[in-house]
N, C-alpha and C positions, 0 to 999 in steps of 0.2 A: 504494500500500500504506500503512496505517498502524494502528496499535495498537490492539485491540478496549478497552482501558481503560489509563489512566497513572496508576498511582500517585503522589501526592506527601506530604511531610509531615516531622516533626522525625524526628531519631533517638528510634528506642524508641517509635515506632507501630506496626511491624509491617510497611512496606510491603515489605521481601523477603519475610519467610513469607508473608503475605496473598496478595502480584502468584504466588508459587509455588502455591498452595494452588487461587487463580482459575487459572490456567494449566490444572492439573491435574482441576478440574470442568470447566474448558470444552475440554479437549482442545485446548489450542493453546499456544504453545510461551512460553517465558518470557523475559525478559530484566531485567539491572539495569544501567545506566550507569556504576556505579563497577564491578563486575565487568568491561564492557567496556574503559575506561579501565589499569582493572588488566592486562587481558590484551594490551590493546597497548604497555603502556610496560614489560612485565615484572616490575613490583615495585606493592606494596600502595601505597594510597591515601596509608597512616602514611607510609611511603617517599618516596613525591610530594613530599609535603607538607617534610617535614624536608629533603630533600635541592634540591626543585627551589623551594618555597614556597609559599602559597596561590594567588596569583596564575596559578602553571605553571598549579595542579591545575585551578582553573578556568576557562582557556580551552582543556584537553583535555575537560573534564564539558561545557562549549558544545558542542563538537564532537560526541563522543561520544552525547550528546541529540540532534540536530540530526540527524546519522546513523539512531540507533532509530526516530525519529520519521518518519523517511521512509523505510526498509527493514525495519520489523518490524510483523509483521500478528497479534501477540497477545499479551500483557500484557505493561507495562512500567513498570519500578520506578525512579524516578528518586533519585538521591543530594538528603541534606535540601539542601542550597546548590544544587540545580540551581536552582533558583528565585529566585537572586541576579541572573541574568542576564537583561537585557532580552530579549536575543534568544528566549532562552526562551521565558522570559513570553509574546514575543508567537505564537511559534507553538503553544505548549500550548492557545492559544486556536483550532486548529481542531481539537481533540482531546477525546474524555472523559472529562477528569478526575477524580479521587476523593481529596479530600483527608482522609486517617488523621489525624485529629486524637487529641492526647494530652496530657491535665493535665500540669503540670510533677512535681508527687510520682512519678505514674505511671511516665512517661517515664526519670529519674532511677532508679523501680527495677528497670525494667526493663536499661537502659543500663550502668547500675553504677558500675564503676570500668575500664571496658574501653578498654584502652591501644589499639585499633586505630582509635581515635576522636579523630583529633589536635587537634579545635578543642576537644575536652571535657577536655583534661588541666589538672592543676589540682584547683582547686573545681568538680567537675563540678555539681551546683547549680547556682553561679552562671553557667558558663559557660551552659549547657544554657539556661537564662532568659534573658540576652544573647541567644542564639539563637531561642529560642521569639518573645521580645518584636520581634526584627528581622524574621523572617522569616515567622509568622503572615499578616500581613496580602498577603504574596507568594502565600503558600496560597492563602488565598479571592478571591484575585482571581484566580487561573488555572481554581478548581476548580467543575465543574457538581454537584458536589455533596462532603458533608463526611460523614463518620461517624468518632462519637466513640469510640474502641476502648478507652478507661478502664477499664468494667467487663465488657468483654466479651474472651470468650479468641479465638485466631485464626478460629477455625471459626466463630464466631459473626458474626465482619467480615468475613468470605467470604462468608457468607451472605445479609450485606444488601449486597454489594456486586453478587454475583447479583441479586439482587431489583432493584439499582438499574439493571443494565444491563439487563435485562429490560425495567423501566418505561421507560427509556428508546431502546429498541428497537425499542417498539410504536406 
């Protein structure tokens, strides 16, 4: 078994609405790794993070991924730091990837000032940059293809993200 497409990318791309939106044109079922994560340790990601550190969160998101990737057979939204890990990395590579790419302005207004985003407290800005500038180049090495969601609203990155499984289908 494994995922008709894996979403990856920063926060404030879109890849929960999107991976929900594809779920729901393709009729198959959806999934996100921090909601997993979330629901097997009881408490939000923010929670993880403060109480157990970054480090916990990220070798439950290993797992968590690791897990989806071999028991879920259709769309899956990966958390932005899943992409920190090698292990990852190296198995997203027998996978469909789509990386939601998103300007830093963008991202930032889309994001906000949202307290449930614990690496962005602070100077969300600048953090979100640190972030984008780390972890970009983790994107496009894992992903079979990129679309830029900047000026386009959810339905419209559904849309070519259909198109992209499509072309790549046939």
């Amino acid at each position: 078994m494994s995922p008709v497409v894996v979403l990856v990318g920063p926060p404030g791309a879109g890849k929960t609405t999107v991976a929900q939106a594809l779920a729901d044109r393709l009729g198959l079922a959806f999934r996100d790794t921090d909601q997993d994560v979330e629901a097997r340790e009881g408490m939000s990601v923010q929670d993880i993070f403060v109480d157990h550190g970054e480090a916990h969160f990220r070798a439950l998101e290993e797992k968590a991924v690791a897990a989806a990737l071999s028991d879920h057979d259709g769309v899956l939204a990966l958390g932005g730091g899943a992409v920190l890990s090698p292990a990852t990395r190296e198995q997203l590579a027998q996978h469909r990837v789509i990386f939601l790419d998103v300007s830093l302005p963008a991202a930032v207004a889309r994001v906000g000032m949202n307290a449930n985003r614990p690496l962005l407290l602070g100077n969300v800005r600048a953090q979100m940059k640190n972030l984008m500038d780390q972890r970009r180049p983790l994107y496009g090495e894992v992903a079979r293809f990129t679309i830029v969601t900047d000026d386009l609203d959810a339905a419209q990155v559904t849309d070519r993200a259909l198109q992209l499984i499509d072309e790549d289908s046939a």
